[in-house]
C-alpha positions in Angstrom: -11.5 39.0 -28.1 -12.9 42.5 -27.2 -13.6 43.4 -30.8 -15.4 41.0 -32.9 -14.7 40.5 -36.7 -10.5 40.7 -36.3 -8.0 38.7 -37.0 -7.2 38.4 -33.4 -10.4 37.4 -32.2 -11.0 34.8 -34.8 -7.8 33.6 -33.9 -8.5 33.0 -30.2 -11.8 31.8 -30.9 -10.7 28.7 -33.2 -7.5 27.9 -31.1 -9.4 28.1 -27.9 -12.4 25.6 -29.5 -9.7 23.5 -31.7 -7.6 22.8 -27.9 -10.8 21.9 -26.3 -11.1 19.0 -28.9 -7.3 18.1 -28.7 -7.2 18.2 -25.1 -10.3 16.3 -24.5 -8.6 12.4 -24.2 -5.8 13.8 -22.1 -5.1 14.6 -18.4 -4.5 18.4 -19.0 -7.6 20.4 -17.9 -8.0 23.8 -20.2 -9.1 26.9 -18.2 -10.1 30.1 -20.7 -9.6 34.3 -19.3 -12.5 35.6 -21.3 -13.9 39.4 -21.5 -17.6 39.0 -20.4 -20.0 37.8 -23.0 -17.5 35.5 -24.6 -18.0 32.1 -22.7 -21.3 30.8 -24.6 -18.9 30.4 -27.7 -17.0 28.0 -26.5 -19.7 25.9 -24.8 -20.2 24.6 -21.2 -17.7 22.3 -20.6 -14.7 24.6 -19.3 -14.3 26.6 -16.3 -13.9 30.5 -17.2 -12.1 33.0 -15.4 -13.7 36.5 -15.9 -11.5 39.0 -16.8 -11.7 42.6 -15.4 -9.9 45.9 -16.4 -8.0 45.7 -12.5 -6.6 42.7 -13.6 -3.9 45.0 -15.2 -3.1 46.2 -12.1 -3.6 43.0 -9.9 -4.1 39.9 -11.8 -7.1 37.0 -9.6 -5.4 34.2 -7.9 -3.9 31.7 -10.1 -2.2 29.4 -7.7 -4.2 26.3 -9.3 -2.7 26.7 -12.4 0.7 25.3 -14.1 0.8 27.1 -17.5 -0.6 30.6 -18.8 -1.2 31.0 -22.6 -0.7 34.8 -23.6 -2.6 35.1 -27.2 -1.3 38.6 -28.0 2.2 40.3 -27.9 0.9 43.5 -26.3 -1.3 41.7 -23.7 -1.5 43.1 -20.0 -2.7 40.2 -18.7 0.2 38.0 -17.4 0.8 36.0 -13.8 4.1 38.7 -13.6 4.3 38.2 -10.1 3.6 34.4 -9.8 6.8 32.8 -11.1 6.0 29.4 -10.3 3.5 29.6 -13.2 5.0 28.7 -16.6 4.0 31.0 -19.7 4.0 30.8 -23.4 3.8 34.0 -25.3 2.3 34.0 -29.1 3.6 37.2 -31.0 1.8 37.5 -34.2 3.8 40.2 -35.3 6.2 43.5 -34.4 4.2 45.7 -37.5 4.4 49.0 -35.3 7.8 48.8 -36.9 7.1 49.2 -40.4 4.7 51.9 -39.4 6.3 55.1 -41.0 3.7 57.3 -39.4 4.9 56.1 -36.1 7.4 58.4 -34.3 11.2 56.4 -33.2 10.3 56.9 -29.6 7.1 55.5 -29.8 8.5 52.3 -31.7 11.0 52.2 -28.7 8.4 52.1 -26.5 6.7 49.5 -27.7 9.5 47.0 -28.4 10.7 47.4 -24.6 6.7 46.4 -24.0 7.6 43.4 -26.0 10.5 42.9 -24.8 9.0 43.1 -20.9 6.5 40.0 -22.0 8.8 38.0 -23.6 11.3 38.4 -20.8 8.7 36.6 -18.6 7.5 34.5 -20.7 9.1 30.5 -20.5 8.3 29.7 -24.3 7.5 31.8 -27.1 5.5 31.6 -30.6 5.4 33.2 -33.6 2.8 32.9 -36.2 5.0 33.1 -39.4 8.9 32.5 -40.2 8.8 36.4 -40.8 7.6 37.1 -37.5 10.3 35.0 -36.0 13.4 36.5 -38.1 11.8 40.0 -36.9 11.2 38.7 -33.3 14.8 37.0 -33.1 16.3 40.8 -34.8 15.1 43.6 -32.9 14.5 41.5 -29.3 16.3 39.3 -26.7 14.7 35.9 -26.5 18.0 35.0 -24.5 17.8 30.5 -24.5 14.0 30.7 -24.6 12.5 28.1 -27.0 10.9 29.9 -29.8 8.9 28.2 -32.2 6.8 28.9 -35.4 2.8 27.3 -35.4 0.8 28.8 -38.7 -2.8 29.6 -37.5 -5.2 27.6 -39.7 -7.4 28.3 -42.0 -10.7 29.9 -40.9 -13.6 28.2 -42.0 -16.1 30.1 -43.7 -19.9 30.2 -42.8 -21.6 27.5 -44.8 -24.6 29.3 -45.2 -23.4 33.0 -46.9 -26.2 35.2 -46.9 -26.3 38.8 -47.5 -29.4 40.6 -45.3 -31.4 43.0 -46.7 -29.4 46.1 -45.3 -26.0 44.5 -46.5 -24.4 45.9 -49.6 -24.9 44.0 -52.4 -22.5 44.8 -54.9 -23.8 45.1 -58.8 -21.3 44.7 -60.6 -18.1 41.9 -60.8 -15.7 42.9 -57.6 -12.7 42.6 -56.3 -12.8 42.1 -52.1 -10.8 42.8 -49.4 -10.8 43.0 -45.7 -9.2 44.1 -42.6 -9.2 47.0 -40.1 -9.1 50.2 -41.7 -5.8 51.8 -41.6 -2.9 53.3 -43.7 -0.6 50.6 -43.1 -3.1 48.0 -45.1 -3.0 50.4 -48.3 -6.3 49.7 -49.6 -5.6 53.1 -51.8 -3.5 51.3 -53.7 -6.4 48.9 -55.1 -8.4 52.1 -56.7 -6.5 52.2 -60.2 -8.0 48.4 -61.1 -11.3 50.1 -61.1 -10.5 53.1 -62.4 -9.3 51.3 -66.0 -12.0 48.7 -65.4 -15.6 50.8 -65.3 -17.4 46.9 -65.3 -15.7 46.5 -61.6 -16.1 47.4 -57.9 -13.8 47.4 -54.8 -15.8 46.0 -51.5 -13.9 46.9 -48.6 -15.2 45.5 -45.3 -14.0 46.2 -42.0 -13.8 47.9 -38.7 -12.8 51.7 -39.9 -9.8 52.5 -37.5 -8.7 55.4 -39.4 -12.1 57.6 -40.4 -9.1 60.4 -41.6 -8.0 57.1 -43.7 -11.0 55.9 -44.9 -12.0 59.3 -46.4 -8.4 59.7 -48.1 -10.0 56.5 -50.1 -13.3 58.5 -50.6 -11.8 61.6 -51.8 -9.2 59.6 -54.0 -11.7 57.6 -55.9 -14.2 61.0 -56.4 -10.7 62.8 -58.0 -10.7 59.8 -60.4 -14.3 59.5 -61.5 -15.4 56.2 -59.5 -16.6 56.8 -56.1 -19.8 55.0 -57.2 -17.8 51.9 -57.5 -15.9 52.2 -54.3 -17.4 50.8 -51.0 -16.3 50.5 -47.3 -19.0 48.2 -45.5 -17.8 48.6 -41.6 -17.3 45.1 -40.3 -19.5 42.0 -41.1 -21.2 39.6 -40.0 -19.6 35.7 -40.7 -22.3 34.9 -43.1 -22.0 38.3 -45.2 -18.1 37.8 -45.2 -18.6 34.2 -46.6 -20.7 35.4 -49.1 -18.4 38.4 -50.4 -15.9 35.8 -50.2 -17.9 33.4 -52.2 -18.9 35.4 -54.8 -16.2 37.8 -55.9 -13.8 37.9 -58.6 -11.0 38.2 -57.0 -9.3 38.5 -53.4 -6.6 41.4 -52.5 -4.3 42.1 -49.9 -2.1 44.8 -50.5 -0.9 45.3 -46.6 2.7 46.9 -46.2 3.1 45.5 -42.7 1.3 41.3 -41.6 2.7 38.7 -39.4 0.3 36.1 -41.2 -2.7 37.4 -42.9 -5.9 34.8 -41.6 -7.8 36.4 -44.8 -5.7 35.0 -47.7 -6.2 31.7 -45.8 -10.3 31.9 -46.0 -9.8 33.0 -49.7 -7.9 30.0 -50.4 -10.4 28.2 -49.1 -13.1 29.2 -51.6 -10.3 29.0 -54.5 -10.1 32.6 -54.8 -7.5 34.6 -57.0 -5.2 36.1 -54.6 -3.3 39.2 -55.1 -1.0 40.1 -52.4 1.9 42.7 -51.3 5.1 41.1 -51.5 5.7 42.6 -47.9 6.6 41.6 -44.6 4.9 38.0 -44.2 2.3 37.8 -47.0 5.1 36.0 -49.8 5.2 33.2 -46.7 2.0 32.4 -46.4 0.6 32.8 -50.3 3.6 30.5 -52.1 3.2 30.0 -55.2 -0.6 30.2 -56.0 -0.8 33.7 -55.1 0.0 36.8 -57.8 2.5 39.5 -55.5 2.3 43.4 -56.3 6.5 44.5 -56.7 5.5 47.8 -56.2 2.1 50.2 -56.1 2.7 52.1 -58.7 -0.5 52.2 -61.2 1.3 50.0 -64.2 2.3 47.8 -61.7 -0.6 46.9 -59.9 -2.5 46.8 -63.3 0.1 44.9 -64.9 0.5 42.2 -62.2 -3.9 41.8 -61.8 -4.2 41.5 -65.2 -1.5 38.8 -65.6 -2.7 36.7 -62.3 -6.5 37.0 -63.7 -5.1 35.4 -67.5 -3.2 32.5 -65.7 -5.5 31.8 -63.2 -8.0 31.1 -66.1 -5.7 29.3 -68.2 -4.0 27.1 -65.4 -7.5 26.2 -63.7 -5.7 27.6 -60.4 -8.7 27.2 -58.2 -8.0 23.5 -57.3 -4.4 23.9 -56.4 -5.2 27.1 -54.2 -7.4 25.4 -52.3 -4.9 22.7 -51.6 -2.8 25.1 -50.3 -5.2 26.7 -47.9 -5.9 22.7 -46.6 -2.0 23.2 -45.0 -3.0 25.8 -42.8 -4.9 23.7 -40.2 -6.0 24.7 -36.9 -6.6 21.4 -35.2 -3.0 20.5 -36.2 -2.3 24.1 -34.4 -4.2 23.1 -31.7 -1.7 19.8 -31.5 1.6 21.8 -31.8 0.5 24.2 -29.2 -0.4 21.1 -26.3 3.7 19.9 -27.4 4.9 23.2 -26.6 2.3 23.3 -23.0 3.6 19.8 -22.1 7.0 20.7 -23.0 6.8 23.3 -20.0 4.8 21.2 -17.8 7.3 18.5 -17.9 10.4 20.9 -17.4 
């Protein structure tokens, strides 16, 4: 949870809130490793343990505990030398693999990293059926159980407000979000503008890439419609709801996601959704979401111009938020105290 607005930190923060609820009638006690500055969002009732950068080098005592959750697949923070402590391991995804910027040996290097963690880890998770085929193909989970728990559906701020220094867009737009980087092919989204003058692209989030980010600049000034092109930085939860709220449409076109958390929060406004048909964005859409074959110009016109006309003549709205209702994080909550009192009863 070092970097606000991700999908990682949102992910902690509702599974670590959603367990407190689920846990609350039974006799496990729940124990959260924060960074500092964290603790006040999940209230007073739990004891915190602090975390520290030497931690990587010499985790704190930990003798007290049973079970030790590791939220992230590249985490350094694990009880390695305490065996007598049981550990799950969530992997949300192995995308530094569909990375073709990223040199073999580098790759290497981080699947034996992945490979180290789930080697001592006692159960493991994935987010998505994708992430498990990929988990279960390029690594050794041995007998380990290995299960699949969807994250849930974020919920959205119920008061969206833009400020007076946010961006308000003028025009219809089409929104997306996510870190800034190649791999989430936001480029790919500029020819709907360009043959519709009457809409803008909002792009929001934390700009990973600035090399990246100006590619997109310099690509929509070559075609005429850099006024109608804007990357925001991050957000705060009630500007997200209300871009969310009020656009025309939601798009993903990411080469490389274990699970996506914001096609879930535009499901949950009714949103159209147009996504890749990569890695584990087909999975979590179904079948009220319009999928992009290829990025080629005619295609990605073609396929947004086809999801806009049936989304309007099959009243989609209802049926997408339905979908985004199966994605439930207090039922995520209960799958992951099975898989903790699976362990603890070993």
């Amino acid at each position: 949870m070092k970097y606000s607005n991700t999908g990682l930190y949102h992910y902690c923060l509702n599974l670590g809130n959603h367990l407190q609820k689920v846990m609350a009638a039974g006799p496990e006690q729940l124990h959260l490793y924060t960074p500092p500055g964290i603790q006040q969002l999940f209230g007073q009732s739990n004891d915190y343990i602090p975390q520290k950068v030497l931690h990587k080098l010499h985790m704190p005592s930990l003798g007290k505990y049973d079970i030790w959750h590791a939220t992230h697949q590249d985490s350094y923070y694990l009880p390695f030398r305490n065996r007598a402590i049981k550990v799950v391991l969530t992997i949300h995804d192995l995308n530094f693999l569909y990375d073709p910027k990223k040199q073999e040996f580098k790759k290497q290097r981080n699947l034996r990293r992945v490979q180290m963690l789930i080697d001592r880890a006692d159960a493991i998770v994935c987010v998505s059926e994708f992430c498990k085929k990929d988990v279960l193909f390029y690594c050794d989970v041995k007998d380990k159980p290995l299960h699949v728990i969807y994250n849930g559906t974020n919920s959205l701020c119920q008061h969206p407000v833009l400020s007076r220094s946010s961006y308000r867009p003028r025009k219809p737009f089409l929104f997306t979000i996510g870190t800034v980087l190649k791999k989430k092919n936001f480029h790919s989204l500029l020819p709907l503008v360009h043959r519709d003058s009457n809409m803008e692209l909002v792009i929001a989030g934390r700009i990973d890439d600035p090399v990246y980010a100006q590619t997109i600049h310099q690509m929509a000034l070559c075609m005429g419609i850099a006024d109608n092109i804007r990357l925001i930085g991050p957000v705060s939860e009630e500007e997200k709801a209300w871009y969310f709220e009020n656009c025309c449409a939601f798009a993903m076109p990411s080469i490389s996601e274990g699970f996506g958390l914001p096609v879930t929060e535009a499901m949950s406004v009714g949103k159209p959704l147009f996504l890749s048909n990569k890695t584990a964005l087909p999975e979590i859409g179904g079948n009220v979401a319009f999928y992009f074959k290829d990025f080629s110009e005619s295609t990605m016109l073609e396929t947004f111009q086809a999801g806009m006309k049936q989304y309007k003549l099959f009243n989609m709205s209802e049926d997408i938020i339905n979908k985004g209702k199966s994605f439930c994080w207090n039922q995520a909550a209960l799958q992951y105290l099975e898989v903790y009192r699976t362990l603890g009863n070993a």
